[in-house]
C-alpha positions as CSV (number, residue, x, y, z in Angstrom):
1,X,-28.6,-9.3,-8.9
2,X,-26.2,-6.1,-7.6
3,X,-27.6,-2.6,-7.8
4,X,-26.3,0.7,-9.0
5,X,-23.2,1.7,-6.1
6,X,-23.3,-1.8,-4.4
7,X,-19.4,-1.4,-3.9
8,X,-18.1,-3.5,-0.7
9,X,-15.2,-2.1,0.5
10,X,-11.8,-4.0,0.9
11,X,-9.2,-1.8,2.3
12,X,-7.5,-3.9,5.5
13,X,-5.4,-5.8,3.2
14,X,-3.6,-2.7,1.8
15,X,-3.5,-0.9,5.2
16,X,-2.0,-3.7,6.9
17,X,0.8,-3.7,3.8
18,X,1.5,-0.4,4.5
19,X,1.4,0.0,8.1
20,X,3.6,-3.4,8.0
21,X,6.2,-1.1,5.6
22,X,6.4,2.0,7.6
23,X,7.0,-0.3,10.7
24,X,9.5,-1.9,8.4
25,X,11.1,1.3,7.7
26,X,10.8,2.4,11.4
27,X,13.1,-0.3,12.8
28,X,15.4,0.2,9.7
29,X,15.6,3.8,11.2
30,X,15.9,2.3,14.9
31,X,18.4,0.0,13.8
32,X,20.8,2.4,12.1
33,X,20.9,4.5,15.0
34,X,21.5,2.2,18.1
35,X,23.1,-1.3,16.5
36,X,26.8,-1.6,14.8
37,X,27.0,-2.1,12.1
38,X,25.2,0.6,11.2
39,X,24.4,-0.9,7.2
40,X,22.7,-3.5,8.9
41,X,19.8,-0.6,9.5
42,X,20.6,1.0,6.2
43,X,19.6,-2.2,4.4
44,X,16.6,-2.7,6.3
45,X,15.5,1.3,5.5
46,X,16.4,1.0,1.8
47,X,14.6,-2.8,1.6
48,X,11.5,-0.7,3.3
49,X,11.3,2.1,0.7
50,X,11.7,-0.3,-1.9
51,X,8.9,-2.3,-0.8
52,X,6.8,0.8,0.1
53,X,6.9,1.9,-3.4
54,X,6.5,-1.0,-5.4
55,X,3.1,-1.1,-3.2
56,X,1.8,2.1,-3.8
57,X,2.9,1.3,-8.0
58,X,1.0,-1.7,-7.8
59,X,-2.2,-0.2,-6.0
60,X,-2.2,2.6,-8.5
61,X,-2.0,0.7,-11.6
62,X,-4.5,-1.9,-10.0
63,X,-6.9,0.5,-8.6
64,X,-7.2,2.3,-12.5
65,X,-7.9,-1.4,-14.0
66,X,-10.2,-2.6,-11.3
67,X,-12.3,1.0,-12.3
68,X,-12.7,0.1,-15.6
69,X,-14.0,-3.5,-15.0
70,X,-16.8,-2.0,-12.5
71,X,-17.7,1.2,-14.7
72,X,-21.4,-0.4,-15.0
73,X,-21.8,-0.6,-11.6
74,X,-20.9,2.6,-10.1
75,X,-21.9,6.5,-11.1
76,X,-20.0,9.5,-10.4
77,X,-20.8,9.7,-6.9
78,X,-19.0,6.8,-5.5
79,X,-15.9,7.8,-7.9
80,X,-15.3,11.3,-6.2
């Protein structure tokens, strides 16, 4: 049986999605500067922002859902 604030954390998954997308948008960046053509690195950049935010949609949306489904379990402490 779980206590009151007995919260595992599970954040690597999400860091290494978004250190993976700035990476991403890093070479897109690299790319555009130093290889022709340069919309090869443009497409790379624009595929990384896209991606980026979709993320940060999805963790928002998910993070607000999770909250409600662990409400029981956790007081206003571990929320701020």
């Amino acid at each position: 049986m779980s206590s009151k604030n007995d919260i595992d954390t599970h954040k690597t998954p999400t860091i290494l999605m978004l250190t993976c997308c700035v990476f991403m948008l890093a070479w897109g960046v690299f790319t555009t500067v130093c290889v022709k053509p340069i919309w090869i690195g443009v497409c790379i950049t624009i595929i990384a922002e896209v991606l980026i935010l979709q993320l940060s949609l999805y963790l928002i949306y998910s993070g607000s859902t999770r909250r409600e489904k662990v409400k029981d379990f956790i007081d206003e402490l571990v929320v701020k």
